[in-house]
RODO-2510 file (C-alpha; in nm, 4 decimals, decimal comma):
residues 509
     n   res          X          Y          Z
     1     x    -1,5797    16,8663    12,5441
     2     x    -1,4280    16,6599    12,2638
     3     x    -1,5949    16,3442    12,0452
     4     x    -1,3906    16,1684    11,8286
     5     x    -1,5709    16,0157    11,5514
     6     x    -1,5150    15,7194    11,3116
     7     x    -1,7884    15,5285    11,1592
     8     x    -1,8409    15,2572    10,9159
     9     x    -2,2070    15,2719    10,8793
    10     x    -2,2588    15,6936    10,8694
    11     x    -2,6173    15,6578    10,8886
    12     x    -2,7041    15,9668    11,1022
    13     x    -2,3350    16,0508    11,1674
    14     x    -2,3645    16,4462    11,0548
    15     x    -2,6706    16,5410    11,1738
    16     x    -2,5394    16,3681    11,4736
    17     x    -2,2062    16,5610    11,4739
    18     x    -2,3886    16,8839    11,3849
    19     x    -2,6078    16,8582    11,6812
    20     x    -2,2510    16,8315    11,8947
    21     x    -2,0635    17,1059    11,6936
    22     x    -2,4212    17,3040    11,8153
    23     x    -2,3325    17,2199    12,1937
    24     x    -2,0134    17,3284    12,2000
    25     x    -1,8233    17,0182    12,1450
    26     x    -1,5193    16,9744    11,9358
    27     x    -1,5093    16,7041    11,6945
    28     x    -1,2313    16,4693    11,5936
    29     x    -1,2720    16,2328    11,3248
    30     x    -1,0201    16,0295    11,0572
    31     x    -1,0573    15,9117    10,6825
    32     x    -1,3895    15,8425    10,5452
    33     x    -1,5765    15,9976    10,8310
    34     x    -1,4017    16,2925    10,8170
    35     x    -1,4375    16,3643    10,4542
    36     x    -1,7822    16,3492    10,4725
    37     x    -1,8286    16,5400    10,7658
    38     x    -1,6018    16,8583    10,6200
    39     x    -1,8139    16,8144    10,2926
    40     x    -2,1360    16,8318    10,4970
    41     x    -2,0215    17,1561    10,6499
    42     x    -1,9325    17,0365    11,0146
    43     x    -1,5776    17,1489    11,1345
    44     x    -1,3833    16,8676    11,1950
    45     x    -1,0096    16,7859    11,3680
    46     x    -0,8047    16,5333    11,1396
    47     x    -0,7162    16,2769    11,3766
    48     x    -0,3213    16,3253    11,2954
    49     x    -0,3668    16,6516    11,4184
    50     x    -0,4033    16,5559    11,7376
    51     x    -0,1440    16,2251    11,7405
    52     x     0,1101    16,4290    11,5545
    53     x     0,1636    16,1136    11,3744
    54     x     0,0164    16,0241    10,9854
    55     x    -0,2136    15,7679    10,9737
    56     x     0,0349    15,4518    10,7673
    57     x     0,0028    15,0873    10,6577
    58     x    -0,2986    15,1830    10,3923
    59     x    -0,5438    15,3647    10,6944
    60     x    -0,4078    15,0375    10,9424
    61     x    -0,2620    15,2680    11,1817
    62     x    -0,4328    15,5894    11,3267
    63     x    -0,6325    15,5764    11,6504
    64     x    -0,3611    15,3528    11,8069
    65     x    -0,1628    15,6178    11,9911
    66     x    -0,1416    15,7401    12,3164
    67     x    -0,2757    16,0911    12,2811
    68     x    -0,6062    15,8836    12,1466
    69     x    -0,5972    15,6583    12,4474
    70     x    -0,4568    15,8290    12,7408
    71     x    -0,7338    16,0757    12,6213
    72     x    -1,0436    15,8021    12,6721
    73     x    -0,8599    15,6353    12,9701
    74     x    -0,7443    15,8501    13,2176
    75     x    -0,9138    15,8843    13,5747
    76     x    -1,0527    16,2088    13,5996
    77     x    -1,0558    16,1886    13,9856
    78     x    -0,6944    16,0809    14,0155
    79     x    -0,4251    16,3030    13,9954
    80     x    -0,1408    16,0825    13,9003
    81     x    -0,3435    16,0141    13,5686
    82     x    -0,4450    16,3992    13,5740
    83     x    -0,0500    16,4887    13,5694
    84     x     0,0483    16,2333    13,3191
    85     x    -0,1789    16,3989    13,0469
    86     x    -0,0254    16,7632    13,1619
    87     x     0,3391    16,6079    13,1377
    88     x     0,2466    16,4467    12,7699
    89     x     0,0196    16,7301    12,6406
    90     x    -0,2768    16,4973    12,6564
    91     x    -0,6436    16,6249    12,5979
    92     x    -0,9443    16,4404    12,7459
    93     x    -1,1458    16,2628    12,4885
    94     x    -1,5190    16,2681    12,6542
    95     x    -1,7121    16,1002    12,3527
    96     x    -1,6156    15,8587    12,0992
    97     x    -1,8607    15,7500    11,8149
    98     x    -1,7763    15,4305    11,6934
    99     x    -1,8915    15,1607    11,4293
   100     x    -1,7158    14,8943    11,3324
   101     x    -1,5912    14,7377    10,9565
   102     x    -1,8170    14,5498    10,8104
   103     x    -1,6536    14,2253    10,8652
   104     x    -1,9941    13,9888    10,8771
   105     x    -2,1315    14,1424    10,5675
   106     x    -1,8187    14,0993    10,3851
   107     x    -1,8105    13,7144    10,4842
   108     x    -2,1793    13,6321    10,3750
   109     x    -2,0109    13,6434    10,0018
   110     x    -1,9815    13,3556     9,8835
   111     x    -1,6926    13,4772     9,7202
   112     x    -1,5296    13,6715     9,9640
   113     x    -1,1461    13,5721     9,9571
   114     x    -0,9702    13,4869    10,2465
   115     x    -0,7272    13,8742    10,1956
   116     x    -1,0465    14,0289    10,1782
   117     x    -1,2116    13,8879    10,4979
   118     x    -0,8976    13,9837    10,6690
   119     x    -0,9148    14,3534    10,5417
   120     x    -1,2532    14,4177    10,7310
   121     x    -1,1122    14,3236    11,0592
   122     x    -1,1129    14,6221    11,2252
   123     x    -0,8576    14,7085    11,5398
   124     x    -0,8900    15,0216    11,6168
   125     x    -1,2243    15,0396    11,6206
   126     x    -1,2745    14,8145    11,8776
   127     x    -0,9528    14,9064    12,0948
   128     x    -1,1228    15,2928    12,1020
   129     x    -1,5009    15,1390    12,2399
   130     x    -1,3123    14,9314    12,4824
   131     x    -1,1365    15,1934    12,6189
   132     x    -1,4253    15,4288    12,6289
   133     x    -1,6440    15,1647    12,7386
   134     x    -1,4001    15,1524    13,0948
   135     x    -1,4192    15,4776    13,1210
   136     x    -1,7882    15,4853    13,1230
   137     x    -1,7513    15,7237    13,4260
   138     x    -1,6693    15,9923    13,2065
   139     x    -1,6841    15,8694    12,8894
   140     x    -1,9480    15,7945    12,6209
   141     x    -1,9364    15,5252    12,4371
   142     x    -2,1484    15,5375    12,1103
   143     x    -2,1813    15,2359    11,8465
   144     x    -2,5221    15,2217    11,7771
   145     x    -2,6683    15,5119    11,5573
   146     x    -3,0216    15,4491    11,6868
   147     x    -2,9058    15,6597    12,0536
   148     x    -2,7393    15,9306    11,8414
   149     x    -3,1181    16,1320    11,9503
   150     x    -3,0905    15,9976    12,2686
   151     x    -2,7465    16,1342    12,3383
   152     x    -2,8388    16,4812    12,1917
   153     x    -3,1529    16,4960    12,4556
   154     x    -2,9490    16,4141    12,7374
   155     x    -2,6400    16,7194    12,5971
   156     x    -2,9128    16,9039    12,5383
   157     x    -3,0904    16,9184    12,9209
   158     x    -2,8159    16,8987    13,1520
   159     x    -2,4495    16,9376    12,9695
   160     x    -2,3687    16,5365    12,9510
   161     x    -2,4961    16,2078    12,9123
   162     x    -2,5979    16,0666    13,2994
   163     x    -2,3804    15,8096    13,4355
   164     x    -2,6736    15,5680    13,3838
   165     x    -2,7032    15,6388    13,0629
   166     x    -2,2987    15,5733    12,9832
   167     x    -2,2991    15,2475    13,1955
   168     x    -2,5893    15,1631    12,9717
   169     x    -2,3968    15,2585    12,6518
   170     x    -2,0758    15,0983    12,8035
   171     x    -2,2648    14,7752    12,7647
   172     x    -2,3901    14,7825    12,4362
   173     x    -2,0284    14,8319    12,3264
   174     x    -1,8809    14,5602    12,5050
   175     x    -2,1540    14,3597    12,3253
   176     x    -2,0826    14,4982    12,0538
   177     x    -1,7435    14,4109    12,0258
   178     x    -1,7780    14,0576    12,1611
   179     x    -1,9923    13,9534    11,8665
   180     x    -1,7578    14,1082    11,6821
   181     x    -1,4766    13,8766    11,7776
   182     x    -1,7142    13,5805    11,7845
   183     x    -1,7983    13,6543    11,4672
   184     x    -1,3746    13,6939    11,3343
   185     x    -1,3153    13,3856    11,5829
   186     x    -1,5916    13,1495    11,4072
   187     x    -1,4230    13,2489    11,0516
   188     x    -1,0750    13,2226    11,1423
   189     x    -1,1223    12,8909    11,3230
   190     x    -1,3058    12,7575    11,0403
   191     x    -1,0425    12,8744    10,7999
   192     x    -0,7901    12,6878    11,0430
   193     x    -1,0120    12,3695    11,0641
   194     x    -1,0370    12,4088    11,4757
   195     x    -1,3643    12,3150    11,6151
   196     x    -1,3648    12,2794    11,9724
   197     x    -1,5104    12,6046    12,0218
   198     x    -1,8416    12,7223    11,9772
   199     x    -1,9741    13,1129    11,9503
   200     x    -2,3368    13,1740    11,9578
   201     x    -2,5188    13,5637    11,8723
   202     x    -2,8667    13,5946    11,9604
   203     x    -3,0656    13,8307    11,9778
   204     x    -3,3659    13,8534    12,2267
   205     x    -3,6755    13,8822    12,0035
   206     x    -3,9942    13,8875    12,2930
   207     x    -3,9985    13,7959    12,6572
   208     x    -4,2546    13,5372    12,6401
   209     x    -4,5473    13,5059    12,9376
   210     x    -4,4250    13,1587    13,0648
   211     x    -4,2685    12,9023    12,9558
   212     x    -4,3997    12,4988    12,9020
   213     x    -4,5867    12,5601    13,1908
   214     x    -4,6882    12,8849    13,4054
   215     x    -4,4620    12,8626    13,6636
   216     x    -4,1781    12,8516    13,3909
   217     x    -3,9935    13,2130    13,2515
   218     x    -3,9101    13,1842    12,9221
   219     x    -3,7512    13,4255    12,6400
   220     x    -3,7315    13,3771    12,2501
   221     x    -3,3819    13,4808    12,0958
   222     x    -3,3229    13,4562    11,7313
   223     x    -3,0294    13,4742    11,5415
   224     x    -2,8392    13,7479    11,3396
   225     x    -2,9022    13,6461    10,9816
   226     x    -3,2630    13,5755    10,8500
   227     x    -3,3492    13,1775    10,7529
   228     x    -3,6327    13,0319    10,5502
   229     x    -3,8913    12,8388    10,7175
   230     x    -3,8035    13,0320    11,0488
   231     x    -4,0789    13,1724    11,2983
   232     x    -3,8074    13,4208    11,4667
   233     x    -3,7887    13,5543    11,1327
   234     x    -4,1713    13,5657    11,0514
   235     x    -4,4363    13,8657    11,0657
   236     x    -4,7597    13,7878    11,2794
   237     x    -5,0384    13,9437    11,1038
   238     x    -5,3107    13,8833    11,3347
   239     x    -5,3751    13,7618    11,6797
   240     x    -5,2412    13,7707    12,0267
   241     x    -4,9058    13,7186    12,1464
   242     x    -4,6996    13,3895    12,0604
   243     x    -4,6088    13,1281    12,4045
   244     x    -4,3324    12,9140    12,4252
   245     x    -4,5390    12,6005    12,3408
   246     x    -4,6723    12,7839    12,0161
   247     x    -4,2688    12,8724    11,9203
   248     x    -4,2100    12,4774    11,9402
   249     x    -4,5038    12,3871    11,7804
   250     x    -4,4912    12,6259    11,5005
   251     x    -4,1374    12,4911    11,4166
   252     x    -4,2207    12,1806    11,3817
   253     x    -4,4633    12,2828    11,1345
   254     x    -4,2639    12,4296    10,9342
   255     x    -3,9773    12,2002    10,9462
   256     x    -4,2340    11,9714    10,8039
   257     x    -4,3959    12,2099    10,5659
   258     x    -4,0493    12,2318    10,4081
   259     x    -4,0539    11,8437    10,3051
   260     x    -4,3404    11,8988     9,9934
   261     x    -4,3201    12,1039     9,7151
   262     x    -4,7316    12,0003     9,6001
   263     x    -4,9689    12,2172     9,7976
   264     x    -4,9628    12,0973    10,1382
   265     x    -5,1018    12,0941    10,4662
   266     x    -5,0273    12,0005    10,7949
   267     x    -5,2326    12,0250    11,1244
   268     x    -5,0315    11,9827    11,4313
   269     x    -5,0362    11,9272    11,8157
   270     x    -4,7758    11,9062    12,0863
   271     x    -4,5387    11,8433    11,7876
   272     x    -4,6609    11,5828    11,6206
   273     x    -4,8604    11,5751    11,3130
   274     x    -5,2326    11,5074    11,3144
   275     x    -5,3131    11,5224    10,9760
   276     x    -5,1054    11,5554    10,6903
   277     x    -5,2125    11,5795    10,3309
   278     x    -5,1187    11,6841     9,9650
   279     x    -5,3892    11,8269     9,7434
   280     x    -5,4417    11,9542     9,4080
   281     x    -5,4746    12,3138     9,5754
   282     x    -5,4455    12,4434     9,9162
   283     x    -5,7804    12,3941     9,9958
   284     x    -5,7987    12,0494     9,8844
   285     x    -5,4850    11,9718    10,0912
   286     x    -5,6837    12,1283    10,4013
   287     x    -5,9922    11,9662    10,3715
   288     x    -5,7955    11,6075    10,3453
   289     x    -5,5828    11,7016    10,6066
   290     x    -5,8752    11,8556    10,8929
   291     x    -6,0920    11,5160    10,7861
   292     x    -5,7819    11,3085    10,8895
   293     x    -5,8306    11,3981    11,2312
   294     x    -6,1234    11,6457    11,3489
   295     x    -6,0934    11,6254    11,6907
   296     x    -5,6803    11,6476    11,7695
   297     x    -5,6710    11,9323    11,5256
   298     x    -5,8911    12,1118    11,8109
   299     x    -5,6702    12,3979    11,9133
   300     x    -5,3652    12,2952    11,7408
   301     x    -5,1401    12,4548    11,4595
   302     x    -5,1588    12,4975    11,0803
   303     x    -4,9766    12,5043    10,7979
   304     x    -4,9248    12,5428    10,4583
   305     x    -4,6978    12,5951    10,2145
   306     x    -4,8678    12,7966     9,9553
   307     x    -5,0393    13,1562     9,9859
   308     x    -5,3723    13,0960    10,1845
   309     x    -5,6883    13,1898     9,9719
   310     x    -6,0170    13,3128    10,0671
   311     x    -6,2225    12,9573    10,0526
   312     x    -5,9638    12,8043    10,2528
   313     x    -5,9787    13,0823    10,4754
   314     x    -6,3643    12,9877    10,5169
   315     x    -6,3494    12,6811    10,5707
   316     x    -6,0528    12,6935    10,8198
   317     x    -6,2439    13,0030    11,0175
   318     x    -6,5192    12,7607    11,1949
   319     x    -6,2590    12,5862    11,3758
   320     x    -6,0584    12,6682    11,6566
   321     x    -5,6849    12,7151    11,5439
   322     x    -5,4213    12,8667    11,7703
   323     x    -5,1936    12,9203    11,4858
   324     x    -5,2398    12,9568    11,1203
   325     x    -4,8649    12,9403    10,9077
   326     x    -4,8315    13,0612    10,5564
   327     x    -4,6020    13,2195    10,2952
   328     x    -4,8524    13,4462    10,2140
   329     x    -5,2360    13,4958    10,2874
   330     x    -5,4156    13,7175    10,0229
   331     x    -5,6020    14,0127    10,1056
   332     x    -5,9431    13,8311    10,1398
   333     x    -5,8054    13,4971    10,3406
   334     x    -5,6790    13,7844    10,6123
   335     x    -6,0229    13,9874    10,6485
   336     x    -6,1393    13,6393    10,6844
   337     x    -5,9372    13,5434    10,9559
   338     x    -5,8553    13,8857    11,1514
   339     x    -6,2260    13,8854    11,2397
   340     x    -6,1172    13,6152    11,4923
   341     x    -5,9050    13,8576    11,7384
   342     x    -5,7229    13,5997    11,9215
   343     x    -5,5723    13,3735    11,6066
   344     x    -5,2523    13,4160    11,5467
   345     x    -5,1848    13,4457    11,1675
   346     x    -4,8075    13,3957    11,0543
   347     x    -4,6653    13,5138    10,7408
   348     x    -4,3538    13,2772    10,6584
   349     x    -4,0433    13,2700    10,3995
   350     x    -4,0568    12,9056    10,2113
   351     x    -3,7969    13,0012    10,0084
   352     x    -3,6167    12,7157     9,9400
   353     x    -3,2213    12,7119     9,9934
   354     x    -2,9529    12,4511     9,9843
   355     x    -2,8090    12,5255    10,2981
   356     x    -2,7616    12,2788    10,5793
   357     x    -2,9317    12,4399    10,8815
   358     x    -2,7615    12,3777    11,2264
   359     x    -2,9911    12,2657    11,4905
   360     x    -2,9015    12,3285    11,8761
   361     x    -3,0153    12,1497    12,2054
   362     x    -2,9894    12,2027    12,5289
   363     x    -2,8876    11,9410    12,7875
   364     x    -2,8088    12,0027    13,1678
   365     x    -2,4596    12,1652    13,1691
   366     x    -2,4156    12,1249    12,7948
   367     x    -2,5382    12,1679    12,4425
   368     x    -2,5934    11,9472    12,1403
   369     x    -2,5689    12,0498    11,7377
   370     x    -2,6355    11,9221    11,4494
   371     x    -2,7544    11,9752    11,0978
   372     x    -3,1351    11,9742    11,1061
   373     x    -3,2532    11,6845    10,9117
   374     x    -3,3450    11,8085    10,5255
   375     x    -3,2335    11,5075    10,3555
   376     x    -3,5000    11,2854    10,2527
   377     x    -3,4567    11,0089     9,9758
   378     x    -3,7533    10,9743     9,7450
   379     x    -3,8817    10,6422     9,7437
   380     x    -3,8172    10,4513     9,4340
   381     x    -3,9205    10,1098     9,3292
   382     x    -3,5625     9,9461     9,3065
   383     x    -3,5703    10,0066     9,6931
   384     x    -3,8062     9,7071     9,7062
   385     x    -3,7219     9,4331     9,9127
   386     x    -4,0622     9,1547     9,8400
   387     x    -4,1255     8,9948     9,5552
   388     x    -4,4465     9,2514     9,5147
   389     x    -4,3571     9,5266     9,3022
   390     x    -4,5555     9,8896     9,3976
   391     x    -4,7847    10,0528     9,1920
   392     x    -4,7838    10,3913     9,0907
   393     x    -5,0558    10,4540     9,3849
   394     x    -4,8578    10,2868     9,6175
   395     x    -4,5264    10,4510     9,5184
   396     x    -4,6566    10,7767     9,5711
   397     x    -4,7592    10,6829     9,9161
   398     x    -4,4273    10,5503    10,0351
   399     x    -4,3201    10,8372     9,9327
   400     x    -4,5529    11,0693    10,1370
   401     x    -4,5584    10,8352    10,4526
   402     x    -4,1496    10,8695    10,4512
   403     x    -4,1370    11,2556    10,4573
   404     x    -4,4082    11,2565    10,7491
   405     x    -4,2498    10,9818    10,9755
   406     x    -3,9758    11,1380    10,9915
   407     x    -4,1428    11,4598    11,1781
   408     x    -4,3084    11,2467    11,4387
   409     x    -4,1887    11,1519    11,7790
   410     x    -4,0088    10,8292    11,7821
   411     x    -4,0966    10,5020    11,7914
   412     x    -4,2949    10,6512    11,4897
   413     x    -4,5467    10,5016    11,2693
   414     x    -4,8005    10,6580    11,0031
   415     x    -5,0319    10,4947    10,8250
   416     x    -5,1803    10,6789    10,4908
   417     x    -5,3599    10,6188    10,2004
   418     x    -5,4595    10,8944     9,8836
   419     x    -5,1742    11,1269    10,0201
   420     x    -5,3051    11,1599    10,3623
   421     x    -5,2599    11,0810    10,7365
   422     x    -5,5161    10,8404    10,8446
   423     x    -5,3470    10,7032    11,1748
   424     x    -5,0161    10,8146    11,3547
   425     x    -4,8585    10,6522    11,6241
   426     x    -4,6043    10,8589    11,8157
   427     x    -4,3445    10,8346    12,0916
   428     x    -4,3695    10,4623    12,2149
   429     x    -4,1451    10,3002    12,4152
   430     x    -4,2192     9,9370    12,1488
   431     x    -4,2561    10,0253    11,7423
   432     x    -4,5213     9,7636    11,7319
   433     x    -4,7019    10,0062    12,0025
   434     x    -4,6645    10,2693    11,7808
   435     x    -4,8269    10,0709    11,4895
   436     x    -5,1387     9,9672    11,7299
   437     x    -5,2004    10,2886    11,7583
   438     x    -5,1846    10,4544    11,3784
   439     x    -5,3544    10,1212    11,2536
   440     x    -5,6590    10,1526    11,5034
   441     x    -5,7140    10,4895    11,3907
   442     x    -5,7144    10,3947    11,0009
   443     x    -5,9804    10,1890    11,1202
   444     x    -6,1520    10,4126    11,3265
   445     x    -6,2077    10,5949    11,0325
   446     x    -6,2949    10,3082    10,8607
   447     x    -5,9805    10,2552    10,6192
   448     x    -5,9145     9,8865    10,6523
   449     x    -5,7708     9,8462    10,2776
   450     x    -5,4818     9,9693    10,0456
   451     x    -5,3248    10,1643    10,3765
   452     x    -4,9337    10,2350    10,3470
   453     x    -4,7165    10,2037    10,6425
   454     x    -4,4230    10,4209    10,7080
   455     x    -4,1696    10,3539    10,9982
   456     x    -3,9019    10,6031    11,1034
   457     x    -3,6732    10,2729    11,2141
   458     x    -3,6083     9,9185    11,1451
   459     x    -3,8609     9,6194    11,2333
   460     x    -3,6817     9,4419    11,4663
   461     x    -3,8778     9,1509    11,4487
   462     x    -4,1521     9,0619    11,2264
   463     x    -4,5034     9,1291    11,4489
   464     x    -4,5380     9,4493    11,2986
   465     x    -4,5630     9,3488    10,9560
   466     x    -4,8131     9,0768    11,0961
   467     x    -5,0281     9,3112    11,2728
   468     x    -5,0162     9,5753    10,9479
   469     x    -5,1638     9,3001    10,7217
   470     x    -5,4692     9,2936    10,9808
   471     x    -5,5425     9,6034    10,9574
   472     x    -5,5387     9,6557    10,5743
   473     x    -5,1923     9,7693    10,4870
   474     x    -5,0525     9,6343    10,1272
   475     x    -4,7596     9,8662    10,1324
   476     x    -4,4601     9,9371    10,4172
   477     x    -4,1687    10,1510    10,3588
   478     x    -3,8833    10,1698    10,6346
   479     x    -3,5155    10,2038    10,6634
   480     x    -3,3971     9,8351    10,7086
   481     x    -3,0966     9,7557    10,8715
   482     x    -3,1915     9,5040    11,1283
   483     x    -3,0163     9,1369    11,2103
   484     x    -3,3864     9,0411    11,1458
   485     x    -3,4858     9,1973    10,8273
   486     x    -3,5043     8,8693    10,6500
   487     x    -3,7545     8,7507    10,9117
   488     x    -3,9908     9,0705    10,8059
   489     x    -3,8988     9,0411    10,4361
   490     x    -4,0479     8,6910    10,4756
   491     x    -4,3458     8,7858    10,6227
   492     x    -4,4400     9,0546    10,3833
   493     x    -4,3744     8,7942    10,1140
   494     x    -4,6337     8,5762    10,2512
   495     x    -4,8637     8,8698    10,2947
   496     x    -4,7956     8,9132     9,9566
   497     x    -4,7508     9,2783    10,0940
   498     x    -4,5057     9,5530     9,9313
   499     x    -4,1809     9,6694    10,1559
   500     x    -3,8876     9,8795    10,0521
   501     x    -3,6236     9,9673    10,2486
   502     x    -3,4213    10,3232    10,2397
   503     x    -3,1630    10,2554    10,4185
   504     x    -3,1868    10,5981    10,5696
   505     x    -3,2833    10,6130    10,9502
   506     x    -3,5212    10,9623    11,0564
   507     x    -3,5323    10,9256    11,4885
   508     x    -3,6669    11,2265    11,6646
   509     x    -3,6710    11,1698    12,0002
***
């Protein structure tokens, strides 16, 4: 029996090879591989020995020769492919052991030049697993170090590898080879400025229970490269297993979570924020945040975006929380919490990048993209459209309504005051719903002065700056860009309330 060897990543490689030279098997391996095997003590074939041909072009050209694939693809059960490896002096190759250049690493430089990129594309590499991987019926296909043991057990027991086992392997290294030219396809077209393709890699990360609903199946996939503010990417500490509806949820979260630099909170259901609120500390932000809504927060989601400390911990432990979301929790905050078996507790990166994420819905038959929306313009006071000028107070809560409107469903409306939520009005079919809504539960709370309005859209006519000034608010920040602005301008101005516009829209439908 005969392996031939060639690895980029030689994690494992010569204990792996060892284990084969131990069977019986005969090992055949080129450049890097085989230096380090021979070093390491393992006899080893040079892979010209076998082509009768030098490997040329700088290492370009070695496995691509018939001896190498006439080995790996000939039909052991039929003769014409039996006598055509007699009449060339053709061996079988029964193993090959494969990893490829590291072409993805070498692209996540920043710097990487275009020569270099094209130096870690690897052909023969992939042309050998391909082979071997049609040949599964008697030939092993290895890419992944983790089944080097695997392989061994099977050698080991009964001689081989079982045919399940190769049909098995086969498919890894298909896989493995199609995100590998998905990955040289994405680069290549972006360095040729095509774009009506689109390659996806994701990897399944748990088979969830159901999905929205029980009669639902659902799976969670993530991605190949770690991202901040990402649950795929986070480490549960505590609690049971994560559902579909808690994936969604959580995201939003943190996709909010990422607007605020000040310690901040953020309680959320079925989405949409509850209660939102900045604090001098996290548990400041918390306890402004849970008193902005004690009854939706009932089994919903929290967040924060510094480390969660023991008081908070406390005071968050009385209520019933599916989720809890932080970059960190400190030892204390997690006996705290773990005491509570079913809670999940979700350690987060926050780091901060300047990246533009890509964002990707599904639609029957089809699929949507864009970049996730991380632009947010800070409200300043030259943005004012009324002859009332903000105060400081009121600045600050423009400010803070804007980067929360812009997380809720739209039509969207919040109304705050002190750098909280106090009312939010989500997903109406009418904005002026939407504003009936927040503003009745401002008052419901029994805020009925110096309340801020944020809107994720324009006013298209003026009743909603009419039914704000009923209800307390002095302050409205929205995007403009109505044929009716004037008509709201001139209602604020007769209000005497404050409006600025941004001129930046935020729907989420």
């Amino acid at each position: 029996m005969r392996a031939l060897v060639s690895v980029s990543d030689k994690e494992g490689v010569v204990a792996f090879a060892q284990s084969l030279r131990r069977l019986g098997w005969e090992i055949i391996a080129t450049g890097g591989t085989m230096k380090l095997l021979r070093e390491s003590g393992v006899e080893v074939i040079n892979i010209s020995d076998v082509t009768g041909f030098p490997e040329i072009c700088d290492g370009r050209v070695k496995t691509l020769h018939p001896k190498v694939h006439g080995g790996l693809l000939a039909r052991r059960d039929d003769e014409s492919h039996l006598e055509a490896l007699r009449e060339n002096s053709i061996e079988f190759i029964d193993m090959v052991c494969v990893n490829l250049y590291p072409f993805r690493r070498t692209i996540s430089n920043p710097d990487v030049t275009m020569e270099d990129a094209v130096e870690n594309i690897d052909i023969g590499g992939p042309s050998m697993l391909r082979s071997a991987a049609k040949n599964f019926k008697d030939v092993t296909v290895v890419c992944d170090p983790s089944d080097y043991e695997r392989i061994i057990a099977e050698i080991e027991a009964s001689g081989n590898t079982t045919l399940e086992t190769r049909l098995e392997l086969s498919a890894k290294a298909y896989t493995h080879t199609a995100e590998y030219d998905a990955c040289i396809a994405t680069y290549m077209r972006k360095q040729a400025g095509l774009n009506e393709k689109l390659f996806l890699n994701f990897d399944l990360a748990q088979t969830l229970r159901y999905g929205e609903n029980p009669h639902q199946s659902a799976k969670f996939y993530r991605q190949s490269e770690p991202v901040p503010f990402s649950l795929a990417f986070g480490r549960q500490l505590n609690g049971k297993e994560l559902s579909y509806n808690n994936i969604q949820d959580a995201n939003a979260a943190l996709n909010i979570v990422r607007e605020f630099d000040e310690p901040f909170c953020v309680g959320l259901k079925h989405m949409n924020p509850c209660g939102a609120a900045v604090g001098k500390d996290v548990f400041e932000a918390w306890t402004k945040a849970y008193e902005a809504d004690k009854v939706s927060i009932f089994g919903g989601i929290v967040a924060v975006n510094r480390e969660l400390d023991a008081a908070t911990a406390e005071a968050m432990k009385p209520i019933f929380l599916e989720i809890i979301i932080a970059p960190s929790f400190s030892k204390e905050a997690l006996e705290i919490l773990s005491t509570k078996k079913n809670l999940r507790l979700m350690e987060v990166d926050m780091t901060r990048t300047g990246e533009k994420a890509m964002q990707y819905v599904s639609v029957n038959g089809g699929l949507l993209t864009q970049h996730l929306d991380t632009e947010t313009l800070e409200v300043k006071e030259e943005m004012t459209v009324t002859t009332a000028r903000p105060t400081a107070e009121q600045l600050a809560d423009m400010n803070f309504a804007w980067r929360i409107v812009k997380h809720v469903k739209s039509n969207a409306i919040v109304a705050v005051k002190g750098g909280c939520t106090l009312g939010v009005g989500a997903g109406q079919m009418n904005r002026v719903g939407s504003a009936h809504i927040a503003l009745e539960e401002a008052k419901e709370k029994g805020v009925t002065e110096g309340l801020v309005l944020g809107s994720d859209g324009f006013f298209p006519f003026d009743d909603t700056v009419t039914l704000a000034a009923q209800y307390g608010v002095t302050a409205v920040v929205q995007p403009g860009g109505s044929v009716r602005d004037e008509d709201s301008i001139n209602k604020a101005n007769e209000l005497g309330m404050v409006m600025a516009f941004t001129g930046m829209r935020h729907f989420k439908h």
